[in-house]
C-alpha positions in Angstrom: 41.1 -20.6 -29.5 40.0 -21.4 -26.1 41.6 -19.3 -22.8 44.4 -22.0 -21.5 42.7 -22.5 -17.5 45.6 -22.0 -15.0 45.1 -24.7 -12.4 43.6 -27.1 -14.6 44.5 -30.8 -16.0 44.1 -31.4 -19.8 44.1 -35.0 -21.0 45.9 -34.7 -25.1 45.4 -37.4 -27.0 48.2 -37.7 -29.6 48.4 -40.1 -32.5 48.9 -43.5 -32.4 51.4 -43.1 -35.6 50.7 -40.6 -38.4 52.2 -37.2 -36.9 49.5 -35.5 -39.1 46.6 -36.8 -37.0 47.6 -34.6 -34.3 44.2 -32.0 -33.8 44.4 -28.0 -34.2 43.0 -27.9 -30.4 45.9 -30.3 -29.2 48.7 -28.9 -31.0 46.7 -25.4 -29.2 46.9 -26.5 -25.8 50.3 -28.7 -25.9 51.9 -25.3 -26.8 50.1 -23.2 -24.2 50.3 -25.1 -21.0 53.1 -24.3 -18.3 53.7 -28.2 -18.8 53.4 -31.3 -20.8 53.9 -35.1 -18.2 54.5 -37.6 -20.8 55.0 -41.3 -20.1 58.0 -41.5 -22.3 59.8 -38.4 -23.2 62.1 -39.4 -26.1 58.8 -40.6 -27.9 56.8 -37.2 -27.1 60.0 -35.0 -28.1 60.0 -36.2 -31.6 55.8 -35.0 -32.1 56.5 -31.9 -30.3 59.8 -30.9 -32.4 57.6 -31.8 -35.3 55.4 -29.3 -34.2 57.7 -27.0 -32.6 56.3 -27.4 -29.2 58.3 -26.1 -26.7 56.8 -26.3 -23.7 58.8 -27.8 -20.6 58.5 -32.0 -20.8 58.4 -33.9 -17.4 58.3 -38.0 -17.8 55.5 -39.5 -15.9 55.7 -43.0 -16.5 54.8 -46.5 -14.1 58.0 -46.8 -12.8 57.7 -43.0 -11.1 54.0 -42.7 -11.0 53.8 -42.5 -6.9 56.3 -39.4 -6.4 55.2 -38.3 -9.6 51.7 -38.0 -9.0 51.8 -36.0 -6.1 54.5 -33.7 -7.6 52.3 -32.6 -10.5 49.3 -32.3 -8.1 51.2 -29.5 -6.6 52.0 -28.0 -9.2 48.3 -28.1 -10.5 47.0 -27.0 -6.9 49.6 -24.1 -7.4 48.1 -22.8 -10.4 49.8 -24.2 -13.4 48.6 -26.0 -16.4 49.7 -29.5 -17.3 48.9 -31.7 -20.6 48.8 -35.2 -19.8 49.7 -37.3 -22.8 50.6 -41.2 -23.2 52.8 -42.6 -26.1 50.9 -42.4 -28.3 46.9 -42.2 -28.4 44.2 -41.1 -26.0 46.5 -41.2 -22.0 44.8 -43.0 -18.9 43.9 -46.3 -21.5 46.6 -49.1 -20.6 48.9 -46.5 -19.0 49.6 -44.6 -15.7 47.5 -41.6 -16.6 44.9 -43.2 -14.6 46.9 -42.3 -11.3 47.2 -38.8 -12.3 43.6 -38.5 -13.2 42.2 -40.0 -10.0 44.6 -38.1 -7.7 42.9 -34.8 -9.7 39.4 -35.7 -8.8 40.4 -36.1 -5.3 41.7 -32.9 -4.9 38.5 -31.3 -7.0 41.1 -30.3 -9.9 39.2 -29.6 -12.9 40.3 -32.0 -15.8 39.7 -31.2 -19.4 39.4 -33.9 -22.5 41.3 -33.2 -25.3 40.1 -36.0 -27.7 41.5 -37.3 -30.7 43.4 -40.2 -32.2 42.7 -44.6 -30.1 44.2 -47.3 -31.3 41.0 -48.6 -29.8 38.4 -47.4 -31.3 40.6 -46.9 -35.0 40.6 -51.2 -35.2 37.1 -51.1 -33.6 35.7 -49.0 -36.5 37.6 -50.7 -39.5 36.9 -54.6 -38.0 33.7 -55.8 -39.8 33.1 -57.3 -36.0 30.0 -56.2 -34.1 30.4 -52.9 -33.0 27.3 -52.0 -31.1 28.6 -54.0 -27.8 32.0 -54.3 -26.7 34.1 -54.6 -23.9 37.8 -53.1 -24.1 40.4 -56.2 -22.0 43.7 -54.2 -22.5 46.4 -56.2 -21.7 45.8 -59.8 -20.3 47.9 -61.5 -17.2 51.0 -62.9 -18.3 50.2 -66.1 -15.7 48.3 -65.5 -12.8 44.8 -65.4 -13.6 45.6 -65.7 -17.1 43.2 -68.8 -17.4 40.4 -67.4 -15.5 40.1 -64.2 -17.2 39.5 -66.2 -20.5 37.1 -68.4 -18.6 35.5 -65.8 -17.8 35.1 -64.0 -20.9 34.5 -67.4 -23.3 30.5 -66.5 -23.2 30.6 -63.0 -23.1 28.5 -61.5 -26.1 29.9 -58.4 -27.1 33.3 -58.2 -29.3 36.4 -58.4 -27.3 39.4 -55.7 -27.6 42.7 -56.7 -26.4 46.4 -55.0 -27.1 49.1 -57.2 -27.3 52.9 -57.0 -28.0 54.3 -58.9 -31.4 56.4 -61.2 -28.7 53.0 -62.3 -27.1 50.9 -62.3 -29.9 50.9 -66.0 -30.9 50.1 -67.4 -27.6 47.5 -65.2 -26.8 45.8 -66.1 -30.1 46.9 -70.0 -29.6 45.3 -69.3 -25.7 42.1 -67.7 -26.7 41.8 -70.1 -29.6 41.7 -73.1 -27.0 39.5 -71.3 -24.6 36.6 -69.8 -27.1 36.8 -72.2 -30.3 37.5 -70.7 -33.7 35.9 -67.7 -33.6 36.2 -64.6 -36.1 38.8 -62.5 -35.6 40.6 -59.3 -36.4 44.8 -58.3 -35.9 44.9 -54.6 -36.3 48.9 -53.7 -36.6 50.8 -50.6 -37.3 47.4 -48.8 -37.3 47.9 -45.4 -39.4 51.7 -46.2 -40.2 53.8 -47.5 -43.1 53.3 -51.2 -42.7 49.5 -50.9 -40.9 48.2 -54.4 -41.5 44.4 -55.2 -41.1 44.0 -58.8 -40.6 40.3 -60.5 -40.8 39.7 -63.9 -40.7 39.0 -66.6 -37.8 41.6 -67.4 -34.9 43.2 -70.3 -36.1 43.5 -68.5 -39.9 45.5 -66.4 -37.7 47.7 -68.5 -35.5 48.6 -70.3 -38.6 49.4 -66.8 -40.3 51.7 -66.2 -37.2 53.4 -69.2 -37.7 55.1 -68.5 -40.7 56.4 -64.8 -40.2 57.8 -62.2 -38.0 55.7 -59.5 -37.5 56.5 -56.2 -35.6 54.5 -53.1 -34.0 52.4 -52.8 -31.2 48.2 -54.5 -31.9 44.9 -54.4 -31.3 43.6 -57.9 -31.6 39.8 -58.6 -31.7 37.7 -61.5 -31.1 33.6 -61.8 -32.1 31.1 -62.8 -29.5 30.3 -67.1 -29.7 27.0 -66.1 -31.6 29.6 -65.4 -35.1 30.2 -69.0 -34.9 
């Protein structure tokens, strides 16, 4: 295996649900850094134990990403190793890696990929929907500028990737269904667990799915550009 760089920033992805889908190289690295900044701890501890990781864990997470940041800077700029990792997945997608990351390049620390498991591009590859062209929305505003972000994106002609929480799901698909017409669609749910759920059908096929049950997990939720009409 590769020679653990003292100084350096590596960016782990982890998987999104099946412990299994963790890499050789990333279980490597997660057990030979000086430390591991996760965004939630109590998550992260149960894939580490599974692994027997035992490398010092140090929560980095939105609510403490501004003292945070600069604390694991120093650290870095001090000489030690740190493993960035997110909940689960690839970090800096929909999650305060990003601050970590662009604090690093400022202060010319090298940064090293560790790829493996995305929620993202795991519904992407398994949607049936137009993958050649797409544009990744995250998360979109709760209210403010809600309504002009799907404005915006109505003519856009690539396939559109959201995440949504099971509480939201229904009126995002009940908002995007009044902004873009019925347009194919695909709920990706649970990806790589027990219960993962692939969905295909049109937007309103959905909403009227979501009607009559409670569903659970975090989801991806894709929409096909106007031209699948």
């Amino acid at each position: 295996m590769e020679e653990i760089i003292g100084g350096a920033l590596y960016i782990v992805s982890t998987p999104i649900g099946h412990l299994g889908d963790l890499t050789h190289r990333a279980e490597y690295v997660l057990k030979q850094v000086d430390l591991i900044a996760a965004e939630d701890t109590r998550i992260s501890r149960v894939l580490l134990q599974h692994y027997g990781i035992k490398t010092p864990l140090r929560s980095y997470h939105s609510y403490n990403v501004n003292r945070e940041t600069a604390k694991l800077v120093e650290h870095l700029l001090c000489g030690k190793s740190i493993a960035l990792i997110s909940d689960a997945g690839t970090p800096g997608i929909s999650d305060p890696g990003y601050h970590l990351i662009k604090a690093c390049i400022e202060s010319q620390i090298q940064i090293i990929p560790i790829p493996g498991p995305s929620a993202l591009l795991a519904a992407l590859v398994v949607s049936g929907l137009p993958v050649n062209r797409f544009v990744y929305e995250g998360f979109l505003p709760l209210k403010k500028g809600r309504k002009t972000r799907l404005e915006f994106l109505r003519d856009d002609e690539r396939t559109l990737v959201f995440y949504e929480s099971p509480h939201r799901i229904r009126k995002t698909v009940a908002d995007l269904l009044a902004s873009f017409g019925d347009r194919p669609c695909v709920m990706a749910r649970e990806l790589t667990k027990k219960f993962e759920e692939i969905f295909r059908g049109s937007l309103s096929t959905l909403l009227s799915d979501l009607e009559n049950r409670t569903i659970k997990g975090e989801i991806v939720l894709l929409v096909g550009p106007p031209s699948q009409n």
